[in-house]
C-alpha positions as CSV (number, residue, x, y, z in Angstrom):
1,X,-6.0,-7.0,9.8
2,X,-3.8,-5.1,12.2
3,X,-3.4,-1.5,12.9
4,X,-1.0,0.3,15.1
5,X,0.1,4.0,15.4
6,X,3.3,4.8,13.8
7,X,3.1,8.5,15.3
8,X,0.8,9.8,17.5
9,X,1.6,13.2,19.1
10,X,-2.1,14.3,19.0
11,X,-2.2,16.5,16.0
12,X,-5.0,17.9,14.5
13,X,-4.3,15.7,11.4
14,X,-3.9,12.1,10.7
15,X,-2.8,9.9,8.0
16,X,-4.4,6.8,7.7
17,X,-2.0,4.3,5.8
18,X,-2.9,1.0,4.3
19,X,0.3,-0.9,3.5
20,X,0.9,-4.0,1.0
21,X,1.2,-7.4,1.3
22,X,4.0,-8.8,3.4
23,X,4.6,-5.2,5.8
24,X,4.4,-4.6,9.0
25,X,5.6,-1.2,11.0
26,X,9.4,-1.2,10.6
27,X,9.9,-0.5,7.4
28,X,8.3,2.9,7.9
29,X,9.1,4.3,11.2
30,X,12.4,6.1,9.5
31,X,9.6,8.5,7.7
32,X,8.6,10.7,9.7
33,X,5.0,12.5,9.4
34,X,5.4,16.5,10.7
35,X,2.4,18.0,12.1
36,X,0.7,14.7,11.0
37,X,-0.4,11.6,13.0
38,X,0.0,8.2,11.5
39,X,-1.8,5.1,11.5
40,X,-0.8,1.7,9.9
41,X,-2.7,-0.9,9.1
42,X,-1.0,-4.0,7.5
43,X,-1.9,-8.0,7.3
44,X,-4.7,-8.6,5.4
45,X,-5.1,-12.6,6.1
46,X,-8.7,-11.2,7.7
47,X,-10.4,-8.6,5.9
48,X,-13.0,-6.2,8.5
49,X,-13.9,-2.8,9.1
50,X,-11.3,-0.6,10.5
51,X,-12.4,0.9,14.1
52,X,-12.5,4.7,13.6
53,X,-13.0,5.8,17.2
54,X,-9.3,6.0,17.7
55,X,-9.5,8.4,14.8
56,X,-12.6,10.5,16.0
57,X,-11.2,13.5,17.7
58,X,-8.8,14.7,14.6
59,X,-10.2,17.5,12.2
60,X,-8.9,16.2,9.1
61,X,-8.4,12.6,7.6
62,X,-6.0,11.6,5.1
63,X,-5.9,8.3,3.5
64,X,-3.0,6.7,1.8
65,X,-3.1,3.0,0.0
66,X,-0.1,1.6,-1.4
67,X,0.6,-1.6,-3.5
68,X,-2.1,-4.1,-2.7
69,X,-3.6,-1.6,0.0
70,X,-5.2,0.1,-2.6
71,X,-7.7,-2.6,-3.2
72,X,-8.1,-3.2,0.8
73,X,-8.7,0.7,1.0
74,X,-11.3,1.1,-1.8
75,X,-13.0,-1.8,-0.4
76,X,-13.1,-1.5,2.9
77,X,-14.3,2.5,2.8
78,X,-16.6,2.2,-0.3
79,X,-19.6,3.8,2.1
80,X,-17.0,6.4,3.9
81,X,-14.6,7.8,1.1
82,X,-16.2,11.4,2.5
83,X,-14.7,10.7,6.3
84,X,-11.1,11.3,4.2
85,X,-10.2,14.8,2.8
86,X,-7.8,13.5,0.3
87,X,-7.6,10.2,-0.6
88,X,-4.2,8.8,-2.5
89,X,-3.5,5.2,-4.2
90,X,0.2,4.7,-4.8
91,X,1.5,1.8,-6.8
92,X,-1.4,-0.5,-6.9
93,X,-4.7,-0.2,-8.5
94,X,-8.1,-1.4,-8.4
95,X,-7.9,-4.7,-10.0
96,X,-4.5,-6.0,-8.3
97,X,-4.4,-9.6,-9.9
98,X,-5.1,-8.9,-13.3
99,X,-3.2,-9.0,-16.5
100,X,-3.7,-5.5,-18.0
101,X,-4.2,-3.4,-14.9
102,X,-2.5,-5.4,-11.9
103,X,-0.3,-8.2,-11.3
104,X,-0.6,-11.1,-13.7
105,X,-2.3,-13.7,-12.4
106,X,0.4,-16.3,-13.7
107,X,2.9,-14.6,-11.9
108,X,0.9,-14.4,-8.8
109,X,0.3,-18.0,-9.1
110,X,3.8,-18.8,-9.2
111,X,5.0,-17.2,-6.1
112,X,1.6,-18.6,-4.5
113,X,2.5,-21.8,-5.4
114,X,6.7,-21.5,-5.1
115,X,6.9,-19.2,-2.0
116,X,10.1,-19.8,0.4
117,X,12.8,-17.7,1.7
118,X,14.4,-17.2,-2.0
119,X,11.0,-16.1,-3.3
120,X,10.6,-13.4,-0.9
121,X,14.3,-11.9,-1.3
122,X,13.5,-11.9,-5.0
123,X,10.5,-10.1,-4.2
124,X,12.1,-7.2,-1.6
125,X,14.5,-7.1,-4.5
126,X,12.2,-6.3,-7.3
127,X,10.5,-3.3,-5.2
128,X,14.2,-1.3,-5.7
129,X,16.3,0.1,-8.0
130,X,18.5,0.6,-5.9
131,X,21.1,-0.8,-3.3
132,X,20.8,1.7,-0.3
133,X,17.1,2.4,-0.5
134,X,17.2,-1.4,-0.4
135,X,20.0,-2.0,2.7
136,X,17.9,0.7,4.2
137,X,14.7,-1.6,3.8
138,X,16.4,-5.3,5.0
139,X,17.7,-3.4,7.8
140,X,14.7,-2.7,9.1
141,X,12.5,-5.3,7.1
142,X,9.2,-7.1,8.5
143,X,9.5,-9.3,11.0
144,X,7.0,-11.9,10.2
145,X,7.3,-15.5,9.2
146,X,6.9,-17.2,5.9
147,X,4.1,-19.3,6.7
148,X,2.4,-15.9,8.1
149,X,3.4,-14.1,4.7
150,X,2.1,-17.1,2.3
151,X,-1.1,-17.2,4.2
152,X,-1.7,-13.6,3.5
153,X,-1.0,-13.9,0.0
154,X,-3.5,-16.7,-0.7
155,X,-5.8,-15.0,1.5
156,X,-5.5,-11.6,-0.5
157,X,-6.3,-13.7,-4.0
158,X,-9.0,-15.3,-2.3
159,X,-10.3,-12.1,-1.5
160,X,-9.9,-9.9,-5.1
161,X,-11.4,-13.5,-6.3
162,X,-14.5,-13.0,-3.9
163,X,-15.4,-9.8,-4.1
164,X,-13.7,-8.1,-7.8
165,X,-12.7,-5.2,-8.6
166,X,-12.9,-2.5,-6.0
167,X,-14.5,1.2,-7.1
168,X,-12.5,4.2,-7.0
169,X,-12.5,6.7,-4.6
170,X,-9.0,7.8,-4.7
171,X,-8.3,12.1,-5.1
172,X,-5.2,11.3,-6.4
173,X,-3.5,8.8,-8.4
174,X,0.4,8.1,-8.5
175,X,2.1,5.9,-10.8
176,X,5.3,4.6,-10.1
177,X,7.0,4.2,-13.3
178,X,10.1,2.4,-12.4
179,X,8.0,-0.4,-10.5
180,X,8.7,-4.3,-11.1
181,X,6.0,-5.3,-8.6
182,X,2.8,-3.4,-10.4
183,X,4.3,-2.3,-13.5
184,X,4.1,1.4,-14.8
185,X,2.3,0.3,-17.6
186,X,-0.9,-1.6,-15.9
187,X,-1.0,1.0,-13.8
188,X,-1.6,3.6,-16.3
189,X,-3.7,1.4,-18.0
190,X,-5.9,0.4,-14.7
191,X,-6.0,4.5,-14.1
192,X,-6.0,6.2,-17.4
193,X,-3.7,8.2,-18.9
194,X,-5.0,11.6,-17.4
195,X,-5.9,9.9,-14.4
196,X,-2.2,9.4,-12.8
197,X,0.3,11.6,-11.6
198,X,3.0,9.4,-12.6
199,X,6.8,9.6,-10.5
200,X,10.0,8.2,-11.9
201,X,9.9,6.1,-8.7
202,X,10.3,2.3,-7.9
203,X,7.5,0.2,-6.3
204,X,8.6,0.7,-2.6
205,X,9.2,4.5,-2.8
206,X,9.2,5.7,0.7
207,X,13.2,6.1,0.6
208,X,12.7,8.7,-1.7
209,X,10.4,11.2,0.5
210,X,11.4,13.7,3.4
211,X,7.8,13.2,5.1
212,X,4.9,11.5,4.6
213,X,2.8,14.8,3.8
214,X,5.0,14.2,0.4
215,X,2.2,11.6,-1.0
216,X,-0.7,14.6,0.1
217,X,-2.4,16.5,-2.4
218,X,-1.5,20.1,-2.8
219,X,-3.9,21.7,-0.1
């Protein structure tokens, strides 16, 4: 795992962001947080505790978990969901390989098993609906190689395969109905119908906010 500061201007809050598979800081630095810090963490070819003494002086945590971050997040603060105030899972769930409530695990298998250049712009093109959210994206999109990116991948599996379903501690729940990574419909399933606040919004969604305190719970 990595984690880096995408804005630190000492506030008295901070969002703590878990990203999906395949990310690293650039696709997000357009977004910008307000009278929030933000920290990113990304690459989950290793899976261990995040340090929170960078974190220790702000009075309010706020977690966000998107895609397969949502699993890494319920996992890795199972025994801390308290150090967040609001804690919010965005187009993934809880059981992210999964036929009914995640990603099926054919389809996993087959970019596993078929990953190259081709399967990875298939992939950035399946998180949009549209053309300049995506030019947006490849303009600034990850810089990290395809052997790095496969690894991760395998390494994820390994680790829904190892440990299972994670438990949930998320405050809020939003379903992104237009997604083609994590459909609508597995998510609502995974959630529950009354669980999800569900947004007309494809799987990478961040071109659609004005500031990360968008994906926060009403205070």
């Amino acid at each position: 795992m990595q984690a880096t500061w995408l804005h630190r201007n000492y506030q008295r809050e901070c969002i703590v962001f878990l990203s999906g598979w395949g990310m690293d800081p650039n696709p997000f630095r357009f977004l910008p947080a307000g009278d929030c810090d933000l920290y990113m963490v990304y690459d989950y070819r290793e899976l261990q505790s995040l340090a929170f003494e960078p974190l220790a002086n702000y009075e309010r945590l706020h977690l966000i978990a998107w895609s397969m971050g949502v699993w890494v997040a319920a996992h890795l603060f199972a025994d801390r969901a308290e150090t967040f105030a609001s804690r919010t899972a965005l187009g993934g769930t809880l059981a992210p390989v999964d036929n009914q409530r995640g990603i099926p695990p054919a389809s996993y298998a087959a970019m596993v098993d078929d990953f190259n250049q081709e399967t990875l712009d298939g992939f950035y093109r399946n998180m949009f609906d549209s053309e300049d959210q995506m030019s947006l994206f490849l303009a600034n999109r990850p810089q990290r190689g395809l052997d790095e990116l496969h690894a991760e991948m395998v390494a994820f599996r390994n680790w829904f395969h190892q440990y299972g379903e994670a438990s949930d501690l998320f405050t809020q729940k939003i379903v992104t109905s237009r997604d083609r990574i994590f459909s609508g419909r597995n998510q609502l399933r995974a959630w529950g119908k009354d669980q999800g606040t569900v947004r007309n919004w494809p799987h990478f969604s961040f071109s659609l906010l004005a500031d990360w305190r968008d994906l926060l719970p009403p205070p």
